[in-house]
N, C-alpha and C positions, 0 to 999 in steps of 0.2 A: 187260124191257129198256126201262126208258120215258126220253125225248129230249123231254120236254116238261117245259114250265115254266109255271105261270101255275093261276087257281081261276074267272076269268070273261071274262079274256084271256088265253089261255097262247097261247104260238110252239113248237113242235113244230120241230126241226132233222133235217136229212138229207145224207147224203152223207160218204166221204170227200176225204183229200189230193188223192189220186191218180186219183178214180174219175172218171168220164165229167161231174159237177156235184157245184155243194152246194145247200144251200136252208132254206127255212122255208115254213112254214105257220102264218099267224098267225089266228085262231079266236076269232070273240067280237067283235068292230068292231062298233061301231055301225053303220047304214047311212050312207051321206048325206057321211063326211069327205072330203076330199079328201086326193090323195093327190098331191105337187107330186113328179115324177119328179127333177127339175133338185137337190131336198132330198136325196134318193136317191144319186144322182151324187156329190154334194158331201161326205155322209158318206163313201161307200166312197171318196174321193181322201184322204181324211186317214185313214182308216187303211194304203192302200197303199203298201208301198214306194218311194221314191223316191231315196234319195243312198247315200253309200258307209256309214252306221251300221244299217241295212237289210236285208231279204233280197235278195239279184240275181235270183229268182222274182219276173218282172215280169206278174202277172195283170191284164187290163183288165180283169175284172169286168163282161163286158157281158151283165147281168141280166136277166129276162125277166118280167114278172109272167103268169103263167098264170090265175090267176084270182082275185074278190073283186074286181077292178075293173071301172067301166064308164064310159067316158064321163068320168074324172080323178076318179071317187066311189067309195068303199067302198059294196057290196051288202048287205053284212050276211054273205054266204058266206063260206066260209073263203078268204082272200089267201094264193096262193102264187108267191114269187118265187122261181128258180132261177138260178144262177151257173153259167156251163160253168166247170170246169176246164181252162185252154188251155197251159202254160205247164210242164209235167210233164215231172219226168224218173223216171222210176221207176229205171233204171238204178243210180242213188245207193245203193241201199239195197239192205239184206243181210238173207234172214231168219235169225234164231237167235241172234245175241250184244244182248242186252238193251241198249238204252242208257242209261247212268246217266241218273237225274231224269227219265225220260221214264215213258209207261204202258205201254211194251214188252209188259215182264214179267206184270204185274197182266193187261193185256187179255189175253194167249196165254193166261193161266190161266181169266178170266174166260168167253172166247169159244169154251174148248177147242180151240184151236188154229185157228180158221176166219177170223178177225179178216185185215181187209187191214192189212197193216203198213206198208205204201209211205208215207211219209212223216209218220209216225203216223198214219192212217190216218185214224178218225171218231175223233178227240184231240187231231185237228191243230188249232194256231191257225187254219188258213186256214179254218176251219168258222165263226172268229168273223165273217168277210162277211156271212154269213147274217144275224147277228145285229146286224148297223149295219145290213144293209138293212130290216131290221124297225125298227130304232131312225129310220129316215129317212121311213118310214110315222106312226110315232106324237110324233114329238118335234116336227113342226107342229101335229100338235093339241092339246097340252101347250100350247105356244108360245100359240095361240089361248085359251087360257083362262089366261094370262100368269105361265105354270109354265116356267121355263129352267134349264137343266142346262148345266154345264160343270163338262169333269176340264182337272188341268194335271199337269205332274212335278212334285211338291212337292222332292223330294230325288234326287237321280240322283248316283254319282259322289262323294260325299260336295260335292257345291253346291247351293246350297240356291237356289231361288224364293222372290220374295215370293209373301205370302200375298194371298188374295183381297180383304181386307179386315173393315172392321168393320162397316159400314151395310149395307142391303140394297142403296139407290141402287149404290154402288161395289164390290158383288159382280153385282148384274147387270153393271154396263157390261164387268167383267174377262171374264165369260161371253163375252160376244159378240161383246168382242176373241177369245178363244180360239175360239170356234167360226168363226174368219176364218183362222184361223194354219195352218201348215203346222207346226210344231214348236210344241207346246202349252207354252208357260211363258207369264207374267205379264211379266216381267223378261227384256229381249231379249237382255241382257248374258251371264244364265244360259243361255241355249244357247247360247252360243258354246265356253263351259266344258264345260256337260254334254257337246256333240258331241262336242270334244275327248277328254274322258274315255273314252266310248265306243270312240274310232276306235284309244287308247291299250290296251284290252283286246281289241280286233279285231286290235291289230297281235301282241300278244302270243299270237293264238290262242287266245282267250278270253272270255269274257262277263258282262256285270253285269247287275243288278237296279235297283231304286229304289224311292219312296213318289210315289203320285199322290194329289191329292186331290182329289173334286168336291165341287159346290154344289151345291143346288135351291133356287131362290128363287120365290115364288108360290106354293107350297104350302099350300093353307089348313088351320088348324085342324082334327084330329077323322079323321085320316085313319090307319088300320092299327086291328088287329082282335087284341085282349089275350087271351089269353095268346103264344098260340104262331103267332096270323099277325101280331103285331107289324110294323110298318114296321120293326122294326131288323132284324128273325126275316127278315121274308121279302127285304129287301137283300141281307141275309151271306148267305143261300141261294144267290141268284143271284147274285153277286160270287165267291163260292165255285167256283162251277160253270165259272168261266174257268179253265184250267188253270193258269194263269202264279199266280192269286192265293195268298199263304199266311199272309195275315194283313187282318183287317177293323177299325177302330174310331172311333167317332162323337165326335163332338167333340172334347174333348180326349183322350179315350181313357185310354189306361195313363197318360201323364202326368198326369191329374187321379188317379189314384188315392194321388198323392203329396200333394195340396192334404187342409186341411180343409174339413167343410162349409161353413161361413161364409165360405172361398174360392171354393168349387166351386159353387155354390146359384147360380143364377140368380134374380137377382131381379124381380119382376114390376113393371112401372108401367104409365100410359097412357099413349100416343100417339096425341091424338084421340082418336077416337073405338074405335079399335084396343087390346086389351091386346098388349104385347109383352116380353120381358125387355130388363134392362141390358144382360146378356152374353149367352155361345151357346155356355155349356161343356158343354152338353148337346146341341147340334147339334142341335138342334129339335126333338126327339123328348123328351116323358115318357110314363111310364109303357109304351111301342111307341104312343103314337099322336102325331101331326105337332101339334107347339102352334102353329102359324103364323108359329115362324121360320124361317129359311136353313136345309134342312137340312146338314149337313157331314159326310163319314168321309172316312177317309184307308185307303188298299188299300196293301198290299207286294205289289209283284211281285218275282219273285225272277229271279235272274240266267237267259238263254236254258240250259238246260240240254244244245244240240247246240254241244258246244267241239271246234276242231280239236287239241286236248292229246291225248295218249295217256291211255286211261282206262283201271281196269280193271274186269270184267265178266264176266258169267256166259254161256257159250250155252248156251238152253235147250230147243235141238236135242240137241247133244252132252252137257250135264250139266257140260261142262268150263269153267274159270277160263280166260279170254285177256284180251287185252290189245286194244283197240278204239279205231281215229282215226276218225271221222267224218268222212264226207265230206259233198259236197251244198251247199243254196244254204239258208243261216241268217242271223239274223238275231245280233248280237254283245250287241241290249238291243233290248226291244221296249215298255221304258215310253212311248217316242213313239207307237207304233202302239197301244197298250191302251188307251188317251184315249178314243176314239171310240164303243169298243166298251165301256165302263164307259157311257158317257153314253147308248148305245143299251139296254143291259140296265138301267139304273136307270129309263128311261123307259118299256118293260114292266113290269115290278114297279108303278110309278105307275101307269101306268093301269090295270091290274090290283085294285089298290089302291084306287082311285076308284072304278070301277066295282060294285065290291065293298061300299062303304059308301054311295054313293049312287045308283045302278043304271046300268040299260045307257046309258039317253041323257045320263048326264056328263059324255061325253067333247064332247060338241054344246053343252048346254046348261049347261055345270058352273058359271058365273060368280051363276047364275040359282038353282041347285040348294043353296051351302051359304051358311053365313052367315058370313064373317070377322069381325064385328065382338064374336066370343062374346058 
């Protein structure tokens, strides 16, 4: 039953919905980074609920790190931060009638029936905190060797956001307007729409999905490991692994498989002293390793699967067909709150990644350690 992720930085998760906390255990830090708590904070406020498009499950998320710190520095031991669960209502929840798009079914069979079900239990979203508080650990030190990450909604609702753009200059700055925002778009105009949208299938008793897309800019050249630890291989893994996601693809994705080569081919020039391409239909990755552009994918998440609709459903208590309303505190779309938590697991994976191809002290010294100018 393994709950870890990662080959020279993995974060190990713990806990469910309902239970007493959740957590991580992040394994492999160099010694010596700092670790800025206020960074910590500021993540888990952007993925937490807050307005009427949202879960009414108001967790403060007040964190604890238990250990790997001293003194505001990573030890080199393993960092484990813990989240109580404050905010619980177990009440909600029925054992035995599966609920559609959930892992009901799958876990009772999987766990033989031992599994806490309370609010889906260790499957629940609220396990992704864990994982922005890991992301809130490692995404200054990224930052520090001039590696920045931002997701936004690319499509919600059928409305679309602009895109990030076309230079690196104007993908960073859209970054760090988003990592300021409470509602992650580019286009301020597009959440006013997408909210709408949202509150329009809340009202109906129902839920939607959307496409988000993130960036990583500063990534240097020569990063991911061919064949099968690819930078693409080991993204889709951990993108994968958020429950919400059900579809991955890098740059242009399915729609370039409509261009021909001589559209699609990125062509190489100089800049400076830098090689870089024209274009970025390959989202910066050849071959799975990082050619020192932007990288780019785009994630589907699919609609909240807890709707107040009459569903119909198996209990796999009694073996019989009923008919099931959910009750409980949901959220109606959680492509606002996945933001966060896409930009926390893609910065595991990188440093992971890093470490991996140029050893333990890259995450301290990494500006030092490769060479961008191939």
């Amino acid at each position: 039953m393994k709950n870890t992720l990662g080959s020279n930085v993995t974060i190990t998760i713990f806990g469910e919905s309902h239970g007493p906390a959740i957590g991580c255990v992040l394994d492999g830090l160099t010694p010596g980074l700092t670790v800025d708590e206020e960074t910590i904070k500021s993540m888990l406020a952007r993925r937490r609920p807050t307005s009427s498009i949202d879960t009414p499950r108001r967790e403060p998320d007040n964190y604890r790190i238990l250990s790997g710190v001293f003194n505001g520095k990573t030890t080199g031991t393993p960092l484990c931060i813990m989240i109580p669960n404050e905010e619980t209502k177990s009440k909600d929840y029925n054992f035995g009638p599966a609920r559609p798009s959930h892992a009901d079914y799958a876990a009772h069979v999987k766990y033989n029936g031992f599994e806490d079900y309370r609010g889906g239990g260790h499957f629940s979203g609220r396990i992704t905190a864990a994982i922005v508080a890991a992301g809130g650990v490692l995404i200054p030190a990224l930052n520090e060797l001039g590696i920045f990450i931002g997701t936004h909604i690319n499509e919600c609702v059928n409305v679309c956001d602009r895109d990030f753009g076309s230079s690196e200059k104007e993908i960073l700055e859209n970054i760090k307007k988003l990592n300021s925002k409470n509602f992650p778009v580019i286009d301020d105009d597009a959440a006013e729409k997408i909210t709408a949208g949202i509150q329009e299938a809340s009202k109906d008793l129902d839920s939607v999905g959307g496409i988000v897309k993130t960036a990583v800019v500063g990534l240097p050249a020569g990063v991911g490991e061919p064949w099968f630890d690819s930078l693409e291989s080991l993204l889709s893994h951990a993108l994968y692994s958020i429950g919400a996601v059900k579809g991955v693809e890098f740059g242009k994705g399915f729609e370039g498989s409509a261009l021909r080569g001589s559209e699609f081919n990125d062509a190489f020039r100089k800049e400076g002293d830098r090689v870089v391409t024209a274009t970025n239909n390959n989202g910066g990755i050849n071959g799975g390793i990082s050619n020192g552009m932007p990288v780019t994918f785009n994630v589907s998440v699919k609609p909240t699967p807890s709707i107040a609709k009459p569903q119909k459903t198996v209990n796999f208590l009694t073996g019989e067909e009923e008919e099931l309303t959910i009750h409980g505190r949901h959220d109606p779309a959680i492509v606002r709150r996945i933001c966060p938590v896409i930009d926390s697991i893609t910065a595991i994976v990188i440093a992971d990644a890093l470490v991996t191809g140029f050893g333990p002290q890259v995450l301290l010294k990494g500006k030092a350690l490769w060479n961008t100018d191939l």
